[in-house]
C-alpha positions in Angstrom: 11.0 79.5 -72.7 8.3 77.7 -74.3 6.1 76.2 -71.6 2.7 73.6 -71.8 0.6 72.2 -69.6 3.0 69.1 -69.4 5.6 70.8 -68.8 3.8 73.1 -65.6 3.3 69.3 -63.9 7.2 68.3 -64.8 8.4 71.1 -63.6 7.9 70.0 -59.9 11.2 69.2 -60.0 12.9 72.5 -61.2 15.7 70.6 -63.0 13.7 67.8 -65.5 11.3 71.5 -66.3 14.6 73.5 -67.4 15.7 70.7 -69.6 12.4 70.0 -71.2 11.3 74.2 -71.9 15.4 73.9 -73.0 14.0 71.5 -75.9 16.7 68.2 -74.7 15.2 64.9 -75.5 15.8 61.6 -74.0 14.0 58.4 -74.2 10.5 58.2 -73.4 9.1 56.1 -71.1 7.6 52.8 -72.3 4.4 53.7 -70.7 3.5 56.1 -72.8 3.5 54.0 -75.6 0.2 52.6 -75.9 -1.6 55.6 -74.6 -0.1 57.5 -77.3 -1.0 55.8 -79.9 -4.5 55.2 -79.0 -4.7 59.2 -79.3 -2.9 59.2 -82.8 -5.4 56.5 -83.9 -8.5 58.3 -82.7 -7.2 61.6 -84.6 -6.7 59.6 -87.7 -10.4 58.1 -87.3 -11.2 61.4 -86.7 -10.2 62.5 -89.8 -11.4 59.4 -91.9 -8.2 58.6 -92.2 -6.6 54.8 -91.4 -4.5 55.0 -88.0 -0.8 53.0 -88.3 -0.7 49.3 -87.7 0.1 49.2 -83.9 2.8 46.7 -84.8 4.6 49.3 -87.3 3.9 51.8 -84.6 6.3 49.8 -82.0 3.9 48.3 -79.9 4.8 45.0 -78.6 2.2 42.2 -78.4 0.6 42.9 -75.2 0.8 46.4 -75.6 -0.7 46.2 -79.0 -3.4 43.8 -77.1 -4.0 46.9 -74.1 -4.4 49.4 -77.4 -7.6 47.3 -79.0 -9.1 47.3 -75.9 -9.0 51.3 -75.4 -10.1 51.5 -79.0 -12.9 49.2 -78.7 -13.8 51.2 -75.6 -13.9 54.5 -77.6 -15.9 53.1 -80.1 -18.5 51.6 -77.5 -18.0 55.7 -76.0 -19.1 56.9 -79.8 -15.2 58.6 -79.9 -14.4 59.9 -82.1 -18.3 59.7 -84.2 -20.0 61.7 -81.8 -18.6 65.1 -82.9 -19.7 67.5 -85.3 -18.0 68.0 -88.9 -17.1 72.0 -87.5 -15.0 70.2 -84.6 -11.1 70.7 -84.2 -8.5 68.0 -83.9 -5.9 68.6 -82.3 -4.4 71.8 -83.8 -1.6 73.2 -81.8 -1.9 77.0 -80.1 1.0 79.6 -79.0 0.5 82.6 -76.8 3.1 84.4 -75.8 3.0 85.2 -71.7 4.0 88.9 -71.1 4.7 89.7 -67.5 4.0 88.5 -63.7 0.2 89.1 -63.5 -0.3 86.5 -66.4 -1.2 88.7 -69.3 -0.8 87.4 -73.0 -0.9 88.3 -76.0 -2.3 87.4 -79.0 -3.1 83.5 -79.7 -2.0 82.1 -82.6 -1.6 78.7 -84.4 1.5 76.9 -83.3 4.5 77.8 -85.3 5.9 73.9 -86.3 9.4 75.1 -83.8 6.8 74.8 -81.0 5.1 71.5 -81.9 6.6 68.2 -80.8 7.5 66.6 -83.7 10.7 67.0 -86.3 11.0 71.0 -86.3 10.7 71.2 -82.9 13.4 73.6 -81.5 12.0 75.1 -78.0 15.3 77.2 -78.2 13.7 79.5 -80.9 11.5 81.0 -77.7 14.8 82.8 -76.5 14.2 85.1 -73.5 10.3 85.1 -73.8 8.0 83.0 -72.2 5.4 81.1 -74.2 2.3 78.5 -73.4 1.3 76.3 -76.2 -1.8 73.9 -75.9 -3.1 71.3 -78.3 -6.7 70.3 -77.2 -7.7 66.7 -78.2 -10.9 68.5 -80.1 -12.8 71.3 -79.5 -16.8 72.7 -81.0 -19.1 74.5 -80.3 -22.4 73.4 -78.4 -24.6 72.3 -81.3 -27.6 73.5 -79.4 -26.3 76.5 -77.9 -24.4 78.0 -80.6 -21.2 79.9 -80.2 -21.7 81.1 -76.5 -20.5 77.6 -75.4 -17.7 76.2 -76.7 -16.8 72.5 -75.9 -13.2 71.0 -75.5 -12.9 67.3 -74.6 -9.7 65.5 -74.0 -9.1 61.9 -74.1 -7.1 59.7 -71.1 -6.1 56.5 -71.2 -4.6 55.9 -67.8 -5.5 53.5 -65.2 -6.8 56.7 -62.3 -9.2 58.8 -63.2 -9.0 62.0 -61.4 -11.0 63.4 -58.3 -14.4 65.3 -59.2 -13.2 68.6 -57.2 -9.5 68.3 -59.0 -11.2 68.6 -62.3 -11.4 72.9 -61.8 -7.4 73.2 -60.9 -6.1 71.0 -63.2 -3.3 72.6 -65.4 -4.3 71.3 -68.8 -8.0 71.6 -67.9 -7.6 75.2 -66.9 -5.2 76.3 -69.4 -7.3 74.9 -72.4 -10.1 76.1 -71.2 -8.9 79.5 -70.9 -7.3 80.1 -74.2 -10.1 78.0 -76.2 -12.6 80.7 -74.7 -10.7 84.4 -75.3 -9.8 82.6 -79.1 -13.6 82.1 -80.0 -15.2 84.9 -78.1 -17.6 82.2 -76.6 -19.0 83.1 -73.4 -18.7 79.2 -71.4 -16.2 76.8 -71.8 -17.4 73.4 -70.8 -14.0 70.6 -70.5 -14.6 66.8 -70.7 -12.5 64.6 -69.4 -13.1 61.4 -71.4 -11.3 58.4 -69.3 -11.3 55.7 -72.4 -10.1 52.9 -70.1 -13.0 53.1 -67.2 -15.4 54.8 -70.5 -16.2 57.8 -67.8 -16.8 61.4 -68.5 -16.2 63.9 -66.2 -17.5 67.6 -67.2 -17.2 70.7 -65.6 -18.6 74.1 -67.0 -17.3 77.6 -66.1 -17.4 80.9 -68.1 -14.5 81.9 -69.8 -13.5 84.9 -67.3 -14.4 82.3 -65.1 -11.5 80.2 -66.6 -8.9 83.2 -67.5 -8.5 84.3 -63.9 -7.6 80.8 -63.1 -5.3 80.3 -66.0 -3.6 84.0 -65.4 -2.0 83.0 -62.0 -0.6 79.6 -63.9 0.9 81.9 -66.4 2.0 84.5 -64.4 3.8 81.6 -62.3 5.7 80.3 -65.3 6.6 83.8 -66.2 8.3 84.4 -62.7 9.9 80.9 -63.2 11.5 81.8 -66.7 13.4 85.1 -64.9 15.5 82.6 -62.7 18.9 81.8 -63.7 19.3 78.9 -65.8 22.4 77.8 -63.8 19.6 77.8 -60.3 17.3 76.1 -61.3 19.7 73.0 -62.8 21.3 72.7 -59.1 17.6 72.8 -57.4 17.2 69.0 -57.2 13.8 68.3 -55.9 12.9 64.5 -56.2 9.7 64.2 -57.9 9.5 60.5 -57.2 6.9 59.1 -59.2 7.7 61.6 -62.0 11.9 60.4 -61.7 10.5 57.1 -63.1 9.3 58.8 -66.4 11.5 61.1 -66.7 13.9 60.8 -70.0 17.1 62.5 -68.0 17.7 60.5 -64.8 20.6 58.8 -64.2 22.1 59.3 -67.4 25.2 61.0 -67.6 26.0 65.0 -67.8 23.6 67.3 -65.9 21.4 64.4 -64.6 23.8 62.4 -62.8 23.6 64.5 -59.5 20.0 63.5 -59.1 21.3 60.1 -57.8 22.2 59.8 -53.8 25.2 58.8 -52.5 25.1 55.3 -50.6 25.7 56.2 -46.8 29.6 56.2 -47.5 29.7 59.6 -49.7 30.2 56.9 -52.7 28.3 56.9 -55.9 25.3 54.3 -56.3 26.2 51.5 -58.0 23.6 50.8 -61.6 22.0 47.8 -59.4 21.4 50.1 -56.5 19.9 53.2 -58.8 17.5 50.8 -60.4 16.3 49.8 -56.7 15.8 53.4 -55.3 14.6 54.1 -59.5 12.2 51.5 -58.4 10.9 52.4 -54.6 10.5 56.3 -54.9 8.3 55.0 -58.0 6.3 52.2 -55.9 6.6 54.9 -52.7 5.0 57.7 -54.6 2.4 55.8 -56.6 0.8 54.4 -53.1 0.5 57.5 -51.5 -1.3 59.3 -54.7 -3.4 56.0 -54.9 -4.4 56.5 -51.4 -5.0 59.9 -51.7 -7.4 59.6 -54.9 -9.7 57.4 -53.0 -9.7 59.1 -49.9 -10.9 61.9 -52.4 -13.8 59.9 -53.9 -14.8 58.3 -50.6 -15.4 62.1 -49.0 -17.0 63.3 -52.8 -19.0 60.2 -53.0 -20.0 58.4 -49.3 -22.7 59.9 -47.2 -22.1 60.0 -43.2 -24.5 57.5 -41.2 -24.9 58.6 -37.4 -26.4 56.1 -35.2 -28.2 56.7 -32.0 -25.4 55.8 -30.0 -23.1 58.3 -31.2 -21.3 56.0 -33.6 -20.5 58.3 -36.9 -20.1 56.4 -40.0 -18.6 58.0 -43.2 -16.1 60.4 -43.8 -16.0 63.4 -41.1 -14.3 65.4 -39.0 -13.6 64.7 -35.5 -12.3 67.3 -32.6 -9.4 66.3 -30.3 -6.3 67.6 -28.6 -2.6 67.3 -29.1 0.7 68.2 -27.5 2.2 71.4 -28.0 5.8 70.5 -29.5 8.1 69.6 -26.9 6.4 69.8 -23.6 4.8 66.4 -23.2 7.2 65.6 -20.5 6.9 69.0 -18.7 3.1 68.5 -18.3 3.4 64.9 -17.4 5.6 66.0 -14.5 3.1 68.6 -13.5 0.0 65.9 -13.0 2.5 63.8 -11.4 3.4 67.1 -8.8 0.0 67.8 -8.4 -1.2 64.2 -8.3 1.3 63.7 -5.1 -0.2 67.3 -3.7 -3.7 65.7 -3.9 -2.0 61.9 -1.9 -3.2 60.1 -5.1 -2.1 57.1 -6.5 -0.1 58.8 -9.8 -1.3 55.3 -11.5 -4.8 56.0 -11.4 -4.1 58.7 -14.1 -2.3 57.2 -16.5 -3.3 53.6 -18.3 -1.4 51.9 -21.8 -4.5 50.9 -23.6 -6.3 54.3 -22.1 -8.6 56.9 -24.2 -7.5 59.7 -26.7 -6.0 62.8 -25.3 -8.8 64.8 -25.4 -10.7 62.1 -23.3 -8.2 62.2 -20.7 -7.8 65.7 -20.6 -11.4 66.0 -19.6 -11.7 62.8 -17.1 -8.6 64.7 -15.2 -10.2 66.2 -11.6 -10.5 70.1 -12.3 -7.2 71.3 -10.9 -4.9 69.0 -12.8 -7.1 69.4 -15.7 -6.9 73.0 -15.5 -2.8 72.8 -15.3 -2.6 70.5 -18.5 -4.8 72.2 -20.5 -2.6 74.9 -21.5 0.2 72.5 -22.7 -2.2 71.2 -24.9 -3.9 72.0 -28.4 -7.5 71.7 -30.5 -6.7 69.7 -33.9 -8.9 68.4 -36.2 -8.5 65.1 -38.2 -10.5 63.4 -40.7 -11.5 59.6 -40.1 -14.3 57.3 -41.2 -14.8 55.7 -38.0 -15.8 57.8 -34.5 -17.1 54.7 -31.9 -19.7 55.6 -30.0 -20.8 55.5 -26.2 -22.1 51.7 -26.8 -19.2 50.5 -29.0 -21.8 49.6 -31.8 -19.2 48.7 -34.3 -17.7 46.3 -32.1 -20.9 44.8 -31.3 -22.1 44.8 -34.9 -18.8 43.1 -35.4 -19.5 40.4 -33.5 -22.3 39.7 -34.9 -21.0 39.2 -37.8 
């Protein structure tokens, strides 16, 4: 099957990544509209060549609007003027993956069957497994020569992605990879140019570097492609934020499984699919939102310690937790040794009290001692630990 670096991402949920390496089409998602064309107008500038009117392109007006801004960005970013005559534009690149370890063969220019566009027929891979890339441009390093080759893509969405996710990103790696072994050079350096927030983000590696990252990708789809067609259209897996762009569900035929039933074993009415549609979307979208900044802020924030123990930043912090299930079990056993001891059982125990671990270590040495082993060391990661004077709340206060 023919596979991209697209498709890798999609195929989180093993049935929308069958249809799309089968070549079916749906509609595409509205969102993709502007960011599209913003790419097909930079190519065409690119190649001195006028891009469509927006307007003839299908943009409506505020889309057409959201496209003059990113194009007026790129020109601010020098995109596309800034490259050399020698770079590439996006031409299209096939390479046939051979077998489990990610081995492929030799890299060739995109037959038109493998390009989206009016030919496209992913069919035509049959029982083979292909990759096919498209950088947005590629050069070489005008001051380095051909040892460095550069490949820059452009993004137009509204995140921009995590320094450290840079290295493992599909299309990052995959690119990288092939653009290396087809021009011999001896670095790849990807840019990721985000037109919307006009950032670059660069990373550098050499091109074994790059291969024996891109090999294990490969070697992955390869694997995938000897599963039975019929398996991998009943493994539903929701995707959730990827259901909302995806150009099969809830349409009839193959698709129409992907929907849950409503409690009562019934089919969802349309109202009710555009409501769960909508919250796996919303659901999905604030977890990866809080998960990129959580990201930045440990890439990005230093760690402040104060004299009074107080750590400010992101960090680690030490503490215990129950072993599953036993809670109760050791509860009873400081009550039973509590009653041993002729101690008020209350003493031990208060609602607004400290963290476990605190506890655990304010228990006399006997009951701690019996506790202890019901109990486990966990880490967690938190951007607050309150010192022995409380100097947040002071400082809080004061404020």
């Amino acid at each position: 099957m023919l596979w991209s670096a697209t498709n890798i991402r999609d195929s989180s949920c093993p049935r929308r990544g069958l249809r799309l390496r089968q070549g079916k089409r749906g509609p595409s998602w509205e969102g993709y509209r502007v960011g599209s064309y913003t790419h097909d107008a930079l190519h065409e500038k690119a190649l001195n060549r006028e891009p469509q009117s927006p307007a003839k392109a299908g943009l409506t007006a505020l889309q057409i609007a959201q496209a003059d801004s990113l194009l007026a960005n790129a020109k601010e970013m020098g995109l596309p003027e800034i490259y050399p005559d020698t770079a590439t534009f996006e031409e299209s690149y096939l390479v046939e993956i051979l077998n489990r370890s990610g081995e492929i063969g030799e890299i060739q220019v995109a037959p038109s069957w493998a390009v989206r566009g009016k030919d496209w027929d992913p069919g035509r891979a049959g029982d083979k497994t292909f990759f096919r890339l498209q950088p947005d441009v590629w050069y070489f390093d005008p001051e380095k020569g051909p040892s460095v080759v550069r490949v820059d893509d452009y993004k137009t969405g509204l995140g921009m992605s995590a320094d450290s996710s840079i290295s493992s990103d599909t299309q990052v790696v995959g690119y990288s990879a092939i653009i290396g072994l087809l021009t011999h050079a001896t670095e790849v350096e990807f840019t990721l140019w985000n037109i919307r927030w006009k950032q670059g983000q660069q990373i550098r590696k050499t091109t074994e570097e790059w291969v024996a990252e891109a090999r294990r990708l490969w070697g992955a789809c390869w694997l995938i492609d000897q599963i039975g067609e019929k398996e991998l259209d009943d493994d539903f897996r929701p995707a959730h934020s990827r259901c909302q762009t995806c150009p099969f569900f809830g349409k009839d035929g193959w698709s129409s499984g992907c929907w849950p039933s409503n409690g009562d074993d019934e089919p969802m009415e349309q109202s009710e699919r555009e409501l769960y549609r909508a919250a796996q979307w919303h659901q999905a979208k604030a977890t990866e939102a809080k998960a990129a900044l959580n990201e930045v802020l440990r890439q990005r924030t230093e760690i402040l310690e104060l004299g009074d123990g107080t750590i400010l930043g992101p960090h680690k912090r030490e503490g215990l937790r129950w072993e599953k299930g036993v809670k109760a079990e050791a509860l009873q056993e400081v009550a039973k040794l509590a009653g041993e001891r002729g101690e008020d059982l209350c003493s031990y125990f208060k609602p607004d009290g400290p963290s476990l671990k605190a506890w655990v270590e304010a228990l006399p040495g006997d009951i701690r001692a019996a506790v202890e082993p019901y109990t486990k060391r966990s880490t967690t990661s938190t951007y607050i630990t309150t010192g022995t004077d409380d100097f947040v709340s002071a400082l809080k206060r004061e404020i």
